[in-house]
N, C-alpha and C positions, 0 to 999 in steps of 0.2 A: 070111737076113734081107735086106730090102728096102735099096736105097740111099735117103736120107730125102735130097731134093735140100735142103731149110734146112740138114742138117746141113752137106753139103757147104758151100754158102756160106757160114755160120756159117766154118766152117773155112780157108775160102781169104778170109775176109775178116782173120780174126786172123789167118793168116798173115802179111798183106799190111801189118796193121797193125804184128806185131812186127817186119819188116823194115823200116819208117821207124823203129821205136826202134832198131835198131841202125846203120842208118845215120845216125838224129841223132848218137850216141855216138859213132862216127869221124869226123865234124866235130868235135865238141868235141873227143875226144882228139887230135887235128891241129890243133887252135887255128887251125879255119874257123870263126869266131864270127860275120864278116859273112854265111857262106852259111845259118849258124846263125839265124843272127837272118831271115833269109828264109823261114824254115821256120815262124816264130813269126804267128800274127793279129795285126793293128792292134789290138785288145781283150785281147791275153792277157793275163793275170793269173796270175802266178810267186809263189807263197805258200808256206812252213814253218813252220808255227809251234813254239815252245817245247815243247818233252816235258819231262813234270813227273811225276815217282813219286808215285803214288796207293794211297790204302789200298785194299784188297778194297773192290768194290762200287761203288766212285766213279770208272768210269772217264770217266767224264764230264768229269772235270777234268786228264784224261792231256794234254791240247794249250792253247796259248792257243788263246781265242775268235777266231774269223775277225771282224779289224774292228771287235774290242773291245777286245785284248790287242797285247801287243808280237809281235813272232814275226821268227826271222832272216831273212826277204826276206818282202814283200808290196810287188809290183812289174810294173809296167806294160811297154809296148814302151820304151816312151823311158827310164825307169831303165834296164834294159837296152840298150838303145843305147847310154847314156852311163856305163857299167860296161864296155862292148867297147872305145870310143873309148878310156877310161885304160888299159885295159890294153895295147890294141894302140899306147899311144904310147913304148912301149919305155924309160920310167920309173916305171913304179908300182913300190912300193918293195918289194912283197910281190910283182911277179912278175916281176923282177929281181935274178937270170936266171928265166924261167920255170918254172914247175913242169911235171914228165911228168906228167900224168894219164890214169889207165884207169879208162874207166866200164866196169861190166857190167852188162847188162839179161836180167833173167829171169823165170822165172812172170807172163809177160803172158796175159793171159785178157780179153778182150771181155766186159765188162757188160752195155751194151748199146748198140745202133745205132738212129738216128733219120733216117727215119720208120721205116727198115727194115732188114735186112742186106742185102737184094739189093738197093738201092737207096738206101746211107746216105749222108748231109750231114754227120750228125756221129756220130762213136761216144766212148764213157767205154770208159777199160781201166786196168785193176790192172795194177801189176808190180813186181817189188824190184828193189834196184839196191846195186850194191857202189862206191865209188868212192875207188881209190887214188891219192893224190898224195905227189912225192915232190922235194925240194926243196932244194937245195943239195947238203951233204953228207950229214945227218942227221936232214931234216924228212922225217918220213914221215908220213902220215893215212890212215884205212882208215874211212870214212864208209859205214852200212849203212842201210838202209830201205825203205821202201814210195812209191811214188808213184800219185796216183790222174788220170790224162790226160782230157782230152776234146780227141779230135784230130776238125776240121773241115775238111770237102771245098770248096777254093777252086781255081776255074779247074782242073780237075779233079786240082790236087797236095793232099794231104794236108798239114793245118799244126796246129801246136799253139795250141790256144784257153784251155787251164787247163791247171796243173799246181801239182798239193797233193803238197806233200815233206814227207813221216812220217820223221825219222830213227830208228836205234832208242834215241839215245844219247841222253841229257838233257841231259850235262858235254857241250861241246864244248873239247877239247884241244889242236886245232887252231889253228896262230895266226892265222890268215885265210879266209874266205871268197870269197874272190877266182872262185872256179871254181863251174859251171855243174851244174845236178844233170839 
């Protein structure tokens, strides 16, 4: 069987793509937030909305509405700026003392790439994520979900443009939100 060169690049582009999600995650897990936040567009847009139990059929109404409904973050560079700035002032009350956090990123898969994959600006990629935190003596959270990226080619580093965070939980248990998906 022939080598199909789109394949190959198809393939060393997700590569290349799922090793900036794993490198995003060791910033966050190291509480690099500002090198974090350099990695983010002037434009991004950081959105989760609500997960809500639906009967058969209606999945339609599994999330709030993007920009119609409430939803736990829908948020720009500067809410984010100013979510790093309280936490990094070593009194926020919920990450004092800090919490350890382990992100996992996995089942990344490339969508698609624009204009192209041998030559993309921007690409969309699927992937689930595990993210543990753990917090004094007995604050433990084990957050599960999907996130859907659109990572954008700037000055030729890779940066995050979107990111829709699917949790799979509806209850959240957790007493804060304080951490980064």
């Amino acid at each position: 069987m022939p080598v199909d060169q789109a394949m190959i690049e198809r393939i060393v582009l997700e590569r290349e793509l799922e090793s900036f999600l794993y490198a995003e995650a060791d910033l966050l897990d190291n509480r690099r937030y500002q090198e974090w936040l350099d990695i983010l567009t002037e434009d991004i847009r950081y959105w989760m909305p609500l997960r809500r139990n639906y009967k058969f059929g209606q999945e339609s109404q599994e999330n709030s509405r993007e920009l119609e409904d409430l939803a736990w973050f829908d948020e720009n560079k500067t809410t984010l700026n100013l979510r790093v700035k309280q936490i990094m002032t070593g009194i926020h009350w919920a990450e004092e003392p800090p919490s350890r956090i382990s992100h996992f990123v996995t089942n990344v898969r490339l969508i698609e790439a624009q204009p192209s994959v041998a030559d993309p600006a921007e690409a969309k990629l699927s992937s689930r994520f595990l993210v543990y935190r753990n917090r004094l003596q007995d604050e433990t959270d084990i957050l599960v979900g999907k996130r859907e990226d659109v990572l954008r080619r700037e000055a030729g580093q890779w940066k995050i443009a979107r990111r829709n965070i699917f949790l799979d939980q509806n209850v959240l248990l957790t007493k804060s939100l304080t951490f980064f998906f």
